[in-house]
N, C-alpha and C positions, 0 to 999 in steps of 0.2 A: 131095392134099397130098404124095404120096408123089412123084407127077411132077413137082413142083414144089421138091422137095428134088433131086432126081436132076438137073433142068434146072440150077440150083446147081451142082452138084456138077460135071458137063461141063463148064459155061462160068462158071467163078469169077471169068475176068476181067471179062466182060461184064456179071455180078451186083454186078460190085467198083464199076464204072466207075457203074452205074445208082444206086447206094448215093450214091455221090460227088456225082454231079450233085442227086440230089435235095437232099441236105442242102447243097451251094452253092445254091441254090435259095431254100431255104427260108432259110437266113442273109441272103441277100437280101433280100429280103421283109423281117424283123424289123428290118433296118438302114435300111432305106430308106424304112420307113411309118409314119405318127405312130400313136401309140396308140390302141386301140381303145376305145371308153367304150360301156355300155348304157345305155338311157333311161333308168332310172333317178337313175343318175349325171349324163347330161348335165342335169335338173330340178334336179340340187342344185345342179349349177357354175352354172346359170344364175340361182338364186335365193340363191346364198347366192356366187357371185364374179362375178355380172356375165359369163358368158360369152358369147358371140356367135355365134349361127347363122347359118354358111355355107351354102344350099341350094345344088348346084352342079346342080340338075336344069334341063330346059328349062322354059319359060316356062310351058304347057301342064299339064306336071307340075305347075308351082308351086302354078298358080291353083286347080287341081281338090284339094289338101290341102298343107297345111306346117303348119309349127312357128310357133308366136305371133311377130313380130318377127324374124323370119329375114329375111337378107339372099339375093336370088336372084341369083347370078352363075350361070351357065350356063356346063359343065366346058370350053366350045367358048373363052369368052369370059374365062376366069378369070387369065390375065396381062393383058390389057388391064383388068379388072377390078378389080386388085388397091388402085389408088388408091383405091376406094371405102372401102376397109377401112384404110387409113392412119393414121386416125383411133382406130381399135382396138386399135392395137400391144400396146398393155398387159394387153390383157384375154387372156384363153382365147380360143380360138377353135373350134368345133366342126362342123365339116364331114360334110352330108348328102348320100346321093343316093338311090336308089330304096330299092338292093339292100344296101348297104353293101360295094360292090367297087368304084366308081370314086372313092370318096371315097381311097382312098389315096392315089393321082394329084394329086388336088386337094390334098389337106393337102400332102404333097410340093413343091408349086409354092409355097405357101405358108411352108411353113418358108425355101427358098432366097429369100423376097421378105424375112426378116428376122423375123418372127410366132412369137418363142420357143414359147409354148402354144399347141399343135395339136393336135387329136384328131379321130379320126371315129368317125361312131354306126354301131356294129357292129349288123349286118341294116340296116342303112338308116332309110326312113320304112316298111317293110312293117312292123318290126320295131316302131317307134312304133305302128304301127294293131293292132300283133296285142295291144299290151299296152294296149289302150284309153284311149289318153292323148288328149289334146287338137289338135284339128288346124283353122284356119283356112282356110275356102273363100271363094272370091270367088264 
């Protein structure tokens, strides 16, 4: 710790500039990605306002576990995709993917198509399976 004040201390600029860029960084990040929901939450918006499951995982992913009623656009395919969801405009919308790190991408595309309510499920579907909720298999 001590070397690590002392390294500080020699190169203030360098410690200044690393300070700066993380927290541009992270301001980014908060401005550019829809809101994070846990499963929990995402069961209530779906059951009490009609939300809508985005799966943006591959086809593969889908079939081996998803969310009841989920729509599977694939993150590859999800502008060409977006017609399907036109229909939803009104509703929520909540956007899955494995891990819950490319779903931000997704929602992102999503909000720029016009889809005021966006969210993603923070941990993803790992996070649905670790909380013992319900998942659909082909």
């Amino acid at each position: 710790m001590a070397q690590f004040v002392e390294f500080i201390g020699n190169h203030l600029i360098l410690a200044t500039m690393w300070v700066i860029t993380l927290g541009v960084i992270i301001m980014y990040h908060k401005r550019n990605s829809a809101s994070s929901v846990g499963p929990q939450k995402v069961v209530m918006m779906i059951n009490r306002q009609d939300a809508v499951v985005v799966d943006v995982r591959d086809k593969k992913e889908f079939d081996s576990g998803h969310i009841v009623d989920s729509i599977n656009i694939p993150l590859a395919k999800l502008k060409h995709g977006v017609t399907e969801l036109k229909k939803h405009k009104e509703k929520p919308l909540v956007v899955v993917c494995k891990l819950g790190q490319q779903s931000g991408e997704a929602a992102k595309t999503l909000q720029e198509t016009g889809h005021a309510e966006v969210f993603r499920l923070s941990g993803g579907i790992v996070e649905w399976k670790a909380q013992s909720l319900p998942l659909v298999q082909k």
